[in-house]
Every structure is written in C-alpha cells, then in structure tokens.
C-alpha positions in Angstrom: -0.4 20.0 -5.4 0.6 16.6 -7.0 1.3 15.9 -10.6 0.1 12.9 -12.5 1.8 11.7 -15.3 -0.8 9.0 -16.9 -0.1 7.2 -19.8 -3.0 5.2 -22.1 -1.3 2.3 -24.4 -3.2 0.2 -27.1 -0.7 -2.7 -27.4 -1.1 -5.8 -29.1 -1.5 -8.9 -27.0 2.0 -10.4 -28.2 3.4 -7.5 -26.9 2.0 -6.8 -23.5 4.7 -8.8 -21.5 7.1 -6.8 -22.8 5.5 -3.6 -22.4 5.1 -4.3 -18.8 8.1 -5.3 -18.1 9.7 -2.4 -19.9 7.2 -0.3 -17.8 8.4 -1.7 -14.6 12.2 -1.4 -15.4 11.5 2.5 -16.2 9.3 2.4 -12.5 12.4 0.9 -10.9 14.5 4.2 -12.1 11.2 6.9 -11.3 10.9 5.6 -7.7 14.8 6.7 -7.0 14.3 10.2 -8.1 13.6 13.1 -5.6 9.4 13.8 -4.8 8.1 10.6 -6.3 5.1 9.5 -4.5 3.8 6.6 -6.4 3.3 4.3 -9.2 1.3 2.0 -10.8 1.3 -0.3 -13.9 -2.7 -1.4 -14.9 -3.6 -4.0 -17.4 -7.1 -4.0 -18.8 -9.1 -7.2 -17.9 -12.8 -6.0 -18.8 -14.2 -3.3 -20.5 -14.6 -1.6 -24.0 -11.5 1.0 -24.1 -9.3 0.3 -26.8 -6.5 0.9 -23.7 -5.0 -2.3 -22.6 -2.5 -0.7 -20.6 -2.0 2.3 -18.3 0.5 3.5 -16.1 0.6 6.4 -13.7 3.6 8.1 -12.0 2.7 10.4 -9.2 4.9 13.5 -8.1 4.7 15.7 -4.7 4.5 18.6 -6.9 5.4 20.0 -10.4 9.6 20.9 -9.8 9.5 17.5 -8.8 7.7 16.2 -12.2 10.4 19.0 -14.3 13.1 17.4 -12.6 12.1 13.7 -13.2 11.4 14.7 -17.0 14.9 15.3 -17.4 16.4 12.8 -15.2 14.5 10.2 -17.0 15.8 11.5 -20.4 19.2 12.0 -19.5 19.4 8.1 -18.1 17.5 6.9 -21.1 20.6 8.3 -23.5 22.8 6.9 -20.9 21.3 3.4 -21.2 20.3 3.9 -25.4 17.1 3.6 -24.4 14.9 5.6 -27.1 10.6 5.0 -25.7 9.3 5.8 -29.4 11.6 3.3 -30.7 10.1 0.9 -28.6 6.9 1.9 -29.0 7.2 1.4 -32.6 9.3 -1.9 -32.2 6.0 -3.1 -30.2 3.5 -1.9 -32.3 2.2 0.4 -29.6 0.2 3.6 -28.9 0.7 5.7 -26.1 -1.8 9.1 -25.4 0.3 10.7 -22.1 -1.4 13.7 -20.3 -0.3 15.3 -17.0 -2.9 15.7 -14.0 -3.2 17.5 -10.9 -3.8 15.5 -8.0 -5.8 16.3 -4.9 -8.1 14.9 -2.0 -11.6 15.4 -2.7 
C-alpha cells in the first residue's frame, strides 16, 4: 500500500514564494529517490483553513518512505540545509502526518 507524507503550513504572505520554491528544490531531490510515485505543491486560493500551503509526497510503499526519511536527512546535512531553521527563518508552521494511500 502507498505512503503519504502530507504536510499543512501556515506561512505568511511575504514568505510564500520562498516556501514554494524551497518546496520544489526539496521535490527536485524526493523524485530521484527509489519508490517515489508523486508529488505535489498546493497553494490555498479560497477557503477558511488557516493552511496556505500543502505539499504531498507519495511513496510505493513504507521501505520506500524509511528509505527516503533518511536519504532526505542525510542530503540535507550534506547541503546545511536545517527545515526548522527555515521554518523559523520564515515565520512558518508545518503539522506533517503520514497516510496510507489506496483506490477506493
């Protein structure tokens, strides 16, 4: 069964472009790695969630989430890249919760 790895951000307007793009340079890396399915980045254009942003990461099944987990932390310390620093540099909020995915 798949895995879902969604993330929920409440980010300031000055700092949505950035967010995105950061989000879309970490997607660049997650599509590389072995079992990813597929991706998306949303941004919130109506509605009353405090969400503005929300990506998902899909993952043929859960050794192929484990494996990306650490992939992605190992080439984050590679690059210096610390998320939470971000996060805090941005003034964002992230909520991140792991799914399973199947046809209905």
């Amino acid at each position: 069964m798949q895995v879902v790895l969604i993330d929920t951000f409440t980010v300031p307007d000055a700092s949505k472009s950035a967010l995105i793009e950061k989000a879309k340079e970490i997607a660049s890396f997650l599509r590389t790695l072995p079992g990813f399915v597929e991706g998306y980045v949303y941004e919130k254009t109506d509605g009353d969630s405090d969400h503005s942003v929300v990506t998902t990461a899909v993952w043929q099944d859960q050794a192929a989430f484990e494996n990306a987990k650490k992939s992605a932390a190992e080439e984050f310390q590679r690059v210096g890249f610390n998320p939470q620093e971000t996060m805090r540099k941005l003034n964002v909020t992230v909520q991140r919760a792991t799914y399973r995915r199947a046809l209905y």
